[in-house]
One Martini backbone bead per residue (centre of mass of N, CA, C, O) as a GRO file, in nm:
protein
  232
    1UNK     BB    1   2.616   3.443   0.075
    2UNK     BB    2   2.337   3.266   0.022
    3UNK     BB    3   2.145   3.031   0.063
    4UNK     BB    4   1.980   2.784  -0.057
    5UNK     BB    5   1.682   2.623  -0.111
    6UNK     BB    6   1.824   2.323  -0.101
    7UNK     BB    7   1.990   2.361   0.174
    8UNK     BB    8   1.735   2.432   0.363
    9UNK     BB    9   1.590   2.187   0.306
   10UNK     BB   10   1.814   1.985   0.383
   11UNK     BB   11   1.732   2.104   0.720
   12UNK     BB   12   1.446   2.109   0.774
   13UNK     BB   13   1.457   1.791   0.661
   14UNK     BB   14   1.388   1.548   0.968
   15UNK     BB   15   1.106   1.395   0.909
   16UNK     BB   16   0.958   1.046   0.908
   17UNK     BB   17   0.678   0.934   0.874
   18UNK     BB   18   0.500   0.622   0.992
   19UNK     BB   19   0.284   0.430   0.798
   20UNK     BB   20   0.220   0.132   0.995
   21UNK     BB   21   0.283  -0.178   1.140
   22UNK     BB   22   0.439  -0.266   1.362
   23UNK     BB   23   0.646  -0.429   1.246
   24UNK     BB   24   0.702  -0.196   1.044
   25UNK     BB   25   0.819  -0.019   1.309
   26UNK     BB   26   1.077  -0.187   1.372
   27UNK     BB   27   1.250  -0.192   1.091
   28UNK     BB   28   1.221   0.062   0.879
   29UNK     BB   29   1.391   0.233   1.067
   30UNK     BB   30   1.598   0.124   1.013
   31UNK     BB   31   1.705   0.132   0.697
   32UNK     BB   32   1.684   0.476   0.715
   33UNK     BB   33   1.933   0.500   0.919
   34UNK     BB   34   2.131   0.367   0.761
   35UNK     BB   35   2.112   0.702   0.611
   36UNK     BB   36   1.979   0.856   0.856
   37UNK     BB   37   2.071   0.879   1.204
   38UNK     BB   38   1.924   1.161   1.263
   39UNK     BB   39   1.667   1.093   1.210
   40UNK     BB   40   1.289   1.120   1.249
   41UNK     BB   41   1.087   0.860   1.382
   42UNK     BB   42   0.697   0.891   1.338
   43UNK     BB   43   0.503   0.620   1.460
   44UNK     BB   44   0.184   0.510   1.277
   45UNK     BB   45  -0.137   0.369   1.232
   46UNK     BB   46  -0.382   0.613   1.225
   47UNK     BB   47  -0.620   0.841   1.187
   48UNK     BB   48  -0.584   0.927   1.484
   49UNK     BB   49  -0.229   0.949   1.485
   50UNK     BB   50  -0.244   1.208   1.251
   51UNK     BB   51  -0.456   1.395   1.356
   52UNK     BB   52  -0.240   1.435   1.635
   53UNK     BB   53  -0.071   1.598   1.454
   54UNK     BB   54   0.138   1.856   1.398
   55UNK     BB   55   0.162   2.179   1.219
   56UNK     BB   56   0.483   2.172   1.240
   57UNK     BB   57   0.561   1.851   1.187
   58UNK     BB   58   0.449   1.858   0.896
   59UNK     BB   59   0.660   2.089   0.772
   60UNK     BB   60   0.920   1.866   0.841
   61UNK     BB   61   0.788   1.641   0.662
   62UNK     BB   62   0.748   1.264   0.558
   63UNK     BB   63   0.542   1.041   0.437
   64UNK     BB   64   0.521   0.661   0.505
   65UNK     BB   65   0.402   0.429   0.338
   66UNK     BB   66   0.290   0.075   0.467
   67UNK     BB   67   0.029  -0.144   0.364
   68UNK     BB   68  -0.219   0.038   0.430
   69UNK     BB   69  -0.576   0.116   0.495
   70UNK     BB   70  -0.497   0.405   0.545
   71UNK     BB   71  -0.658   0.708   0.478
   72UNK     BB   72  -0.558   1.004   0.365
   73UNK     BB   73  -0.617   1.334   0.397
   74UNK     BB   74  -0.559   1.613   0.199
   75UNK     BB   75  -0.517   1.778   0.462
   76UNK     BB   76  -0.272   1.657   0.523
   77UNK     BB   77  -0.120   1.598   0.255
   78UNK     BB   78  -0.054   1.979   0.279
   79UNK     BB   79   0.122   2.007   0.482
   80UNK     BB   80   0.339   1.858   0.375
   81UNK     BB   81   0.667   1.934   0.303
   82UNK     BB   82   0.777   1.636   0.199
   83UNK     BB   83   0.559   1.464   0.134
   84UNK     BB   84   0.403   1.111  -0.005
   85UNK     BB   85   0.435   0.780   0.021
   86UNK     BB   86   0.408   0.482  -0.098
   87UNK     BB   87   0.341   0.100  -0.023
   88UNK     BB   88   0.212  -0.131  -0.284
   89UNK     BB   89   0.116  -0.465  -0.305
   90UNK     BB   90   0.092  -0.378  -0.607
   91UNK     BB   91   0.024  -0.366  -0.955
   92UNK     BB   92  -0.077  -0.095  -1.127
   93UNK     BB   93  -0.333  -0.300  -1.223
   94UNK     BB   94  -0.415  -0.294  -0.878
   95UNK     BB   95  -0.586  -0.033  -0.762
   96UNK     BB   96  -0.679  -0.090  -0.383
   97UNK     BB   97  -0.821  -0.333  -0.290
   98UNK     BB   98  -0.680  -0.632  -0.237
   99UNK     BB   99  -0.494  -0.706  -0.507
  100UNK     BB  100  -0.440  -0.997  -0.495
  101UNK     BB  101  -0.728  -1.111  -0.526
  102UNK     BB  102  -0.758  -0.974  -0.836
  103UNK     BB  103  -0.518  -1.090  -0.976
  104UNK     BB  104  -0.617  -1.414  -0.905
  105UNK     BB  105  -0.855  -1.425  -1.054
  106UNK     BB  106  -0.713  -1.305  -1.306
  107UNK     BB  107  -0.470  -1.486  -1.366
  108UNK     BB  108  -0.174  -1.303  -1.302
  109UNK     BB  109   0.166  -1.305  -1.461
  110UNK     BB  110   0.182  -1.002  -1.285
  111UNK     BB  111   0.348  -0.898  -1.017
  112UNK     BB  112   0.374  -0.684  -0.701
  113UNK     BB  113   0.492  -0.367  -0.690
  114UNK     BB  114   0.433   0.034  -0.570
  115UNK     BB  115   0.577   0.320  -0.568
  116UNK     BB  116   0.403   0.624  -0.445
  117UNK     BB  117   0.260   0.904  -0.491
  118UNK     BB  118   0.041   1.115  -0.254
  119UNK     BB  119  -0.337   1.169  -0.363
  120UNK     BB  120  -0.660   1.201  -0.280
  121UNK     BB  121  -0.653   0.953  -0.429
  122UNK     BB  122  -0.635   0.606  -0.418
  123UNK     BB  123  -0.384   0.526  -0.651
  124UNK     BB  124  -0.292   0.825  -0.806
  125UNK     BB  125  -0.003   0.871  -0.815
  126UNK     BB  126   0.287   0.894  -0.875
  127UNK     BB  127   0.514   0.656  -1.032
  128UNK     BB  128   0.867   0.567  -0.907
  129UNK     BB  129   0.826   0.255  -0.854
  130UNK     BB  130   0.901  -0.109  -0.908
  131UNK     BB  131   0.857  -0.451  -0.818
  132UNK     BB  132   0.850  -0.736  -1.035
  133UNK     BB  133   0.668  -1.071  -1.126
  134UNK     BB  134   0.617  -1.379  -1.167
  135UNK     BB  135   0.352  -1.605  -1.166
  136UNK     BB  136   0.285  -1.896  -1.027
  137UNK     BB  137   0.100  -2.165  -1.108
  138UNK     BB  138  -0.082  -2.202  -0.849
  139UNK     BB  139  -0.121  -1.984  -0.659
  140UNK     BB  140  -0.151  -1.857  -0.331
  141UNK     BB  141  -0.262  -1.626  -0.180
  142UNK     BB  142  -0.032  -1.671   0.075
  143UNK     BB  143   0.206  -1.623  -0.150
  144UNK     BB  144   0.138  -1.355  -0.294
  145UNK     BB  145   0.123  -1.200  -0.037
  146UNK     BB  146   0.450  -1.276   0.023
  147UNK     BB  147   0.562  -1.138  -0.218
  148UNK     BB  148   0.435  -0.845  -0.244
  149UNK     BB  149   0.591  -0.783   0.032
  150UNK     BB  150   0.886  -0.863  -0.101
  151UNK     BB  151   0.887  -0.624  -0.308
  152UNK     BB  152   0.829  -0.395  -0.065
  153UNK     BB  153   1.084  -0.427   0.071
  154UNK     BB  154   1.261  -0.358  -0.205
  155UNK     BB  155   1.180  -0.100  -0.249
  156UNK     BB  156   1.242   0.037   0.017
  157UNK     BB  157   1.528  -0.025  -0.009
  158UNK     BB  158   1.609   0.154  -0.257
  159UNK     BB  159   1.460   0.433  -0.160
  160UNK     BB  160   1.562   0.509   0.146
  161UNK     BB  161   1.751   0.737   0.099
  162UNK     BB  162   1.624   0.945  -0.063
  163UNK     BB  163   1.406   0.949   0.171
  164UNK     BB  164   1.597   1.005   0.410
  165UNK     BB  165   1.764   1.265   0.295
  166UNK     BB  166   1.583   1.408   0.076
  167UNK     BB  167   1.392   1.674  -0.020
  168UNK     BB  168   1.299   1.581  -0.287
  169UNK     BB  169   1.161   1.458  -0.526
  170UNK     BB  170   1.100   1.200  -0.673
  171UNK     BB  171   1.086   1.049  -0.986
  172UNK     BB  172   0.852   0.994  -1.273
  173UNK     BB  173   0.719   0.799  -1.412
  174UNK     BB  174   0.532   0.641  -1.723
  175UNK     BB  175   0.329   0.481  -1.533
  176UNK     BB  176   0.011   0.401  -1.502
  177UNK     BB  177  -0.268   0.329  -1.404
  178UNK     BB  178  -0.528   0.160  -1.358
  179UNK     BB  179  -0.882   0.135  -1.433
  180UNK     BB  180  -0.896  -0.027  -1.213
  181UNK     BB  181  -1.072   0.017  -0.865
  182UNK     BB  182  -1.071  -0.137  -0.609
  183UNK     BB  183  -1.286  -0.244  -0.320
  184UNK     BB  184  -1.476  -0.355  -0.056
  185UNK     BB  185  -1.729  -0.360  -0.218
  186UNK     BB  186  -1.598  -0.536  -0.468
  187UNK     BB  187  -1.554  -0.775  -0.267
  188UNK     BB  188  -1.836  -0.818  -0.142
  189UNK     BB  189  -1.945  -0.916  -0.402
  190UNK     BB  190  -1.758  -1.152  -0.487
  191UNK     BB  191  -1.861  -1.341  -0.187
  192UNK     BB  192  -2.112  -1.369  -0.331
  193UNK     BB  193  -2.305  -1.655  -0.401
  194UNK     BB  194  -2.413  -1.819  -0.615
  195UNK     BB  195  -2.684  -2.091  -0.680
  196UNK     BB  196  -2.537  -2.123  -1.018
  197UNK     BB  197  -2.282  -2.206  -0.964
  198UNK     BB  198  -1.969  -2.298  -1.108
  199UNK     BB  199  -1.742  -2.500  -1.017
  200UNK     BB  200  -1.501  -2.319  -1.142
  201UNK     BB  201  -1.587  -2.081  -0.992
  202UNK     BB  202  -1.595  -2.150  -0.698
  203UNK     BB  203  -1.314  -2.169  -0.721
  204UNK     BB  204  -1.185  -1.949  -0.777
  205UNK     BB  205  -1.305  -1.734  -0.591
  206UNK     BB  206  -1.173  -1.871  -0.299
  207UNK     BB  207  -0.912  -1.861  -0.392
  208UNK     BB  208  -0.925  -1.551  -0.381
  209UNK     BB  209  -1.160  -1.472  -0.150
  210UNK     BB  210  -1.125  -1.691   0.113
  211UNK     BB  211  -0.982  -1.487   0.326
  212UNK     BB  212  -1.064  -1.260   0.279
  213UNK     BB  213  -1.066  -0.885   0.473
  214UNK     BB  214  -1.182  -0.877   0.790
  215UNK     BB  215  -1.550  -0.842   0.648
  216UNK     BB  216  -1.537  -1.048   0.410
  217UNK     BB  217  -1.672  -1.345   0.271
  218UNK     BB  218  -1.759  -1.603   0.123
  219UNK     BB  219  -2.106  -1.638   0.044
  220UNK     BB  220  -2.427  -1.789   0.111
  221UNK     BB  221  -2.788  -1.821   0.037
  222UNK     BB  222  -3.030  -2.020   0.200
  223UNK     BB  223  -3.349  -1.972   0.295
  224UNK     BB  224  -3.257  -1.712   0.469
  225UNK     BB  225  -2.926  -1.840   0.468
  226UNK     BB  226  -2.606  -1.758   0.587
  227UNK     BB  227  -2.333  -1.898   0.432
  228UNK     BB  228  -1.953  -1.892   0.563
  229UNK     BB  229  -1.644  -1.910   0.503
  230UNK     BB  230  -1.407  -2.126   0.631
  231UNK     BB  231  -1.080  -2.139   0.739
  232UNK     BB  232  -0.835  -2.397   0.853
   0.00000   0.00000   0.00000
């Protein structure tokens, strides 16, 4: 009697690829390796060492993304035998770039994490699971970015199992994503400080956009004078 299509996928799916920060290139492998010791996991950062692996090494992985601005190209995520999940440190109402600077402009009384299926739209693919915290009234962006941080990382912590085991796809929630998807554009458009803003404005803008975002941050033109706001 032959084995089933199950049984071979869950032999022939051995690896996967992590696709995220050092630190968690450090930590987010022992997790995984707690539920599935014999797995092997290819940590990569960048989309030049995602372009550098093998479609034979695709054919037999499954990538986790964890908090990462690297955009993965439909073509990888095509060749990829067991999926791609990543893990977006915003909660669904907060879809794109920087979902915390979003979340507290709008002063956002709910945020968290949310894990979910990679396609070729960025956060726009299934929601497999969620963990949802209330904001504590006057929270700093770095508190609020540690905090959707540690919601990010018991999400990985409670899938962590299924996916480091199962060849198999998680269940998709009924739950949507946001209508709107913040980007890069987007956030440099509001560090923009018109010269007629009013204080309670210019107040919530650098609370939500004051940290930057590595590229853009509140600035001020005046007579041909771009001032760039410094956080000490």
């Amino acid at each position: 009697m032959g084995r089933s299509s199950t049984t071979l996928d869950a032999q022939t799916f051995k690896t996967v690829i992590l696709l995220s920060g050092e630190i968690e290139q450090q930590n987010l492998p022992l997790i995984l390796k707690r539920f599935n010791p014999k797995l092997d996991i290819v940590p990569v950062g960048s989309a030049a060492q995602l372009a550098a692996l093998s479609p034979t090494l695709l054919a037999k992985a499954r990538l986790l993304a964890f908090s990462t601005p690297v955009v993965v190209p439909a073509a990888f995520l095509n060749q990829l035998g067991y999926g791609a999940y990543n893990f977006h440190p915003g909660s669904p109402d907060y879809p794109g770039w920087h979902p915390v600077s979003f979340a507290l402009y709008d002063q956002a009384r709910v945020f968290g994490a949310t894990a979910h299926g990679m396609v070729e739209k960025v956060d726009a693919g299934p929601i497999i699971d969620l963990e949802l915290f209330e904001v504590e009234p006057d929270i700093t962006a770095e508190d609020l970015s540690l905090a959707a941080y540690a919601a990010a990382v018991r999400l990985f912590w409670r899938l962590a199992e299924p996916l480091a085991t199962s060849p198999d796809a998680p269940p998709a929630l009924p739950i949507p994503w946001g209508k709107r998807k913040t980007s890069r554009q987007v956030f440099a458009r509001e560090c923009e400080i018109p010269l007629d803003i009013s204080a309670e404005e210019l107040a919530r803008r650098v609370a939500a956009f004051g940290l930057g975002d590595g590229l853009s941050a509140p600035t001020v033109t005046l007579h041909g004078f771009r001032f760039r706001l410094v956080r000490e």
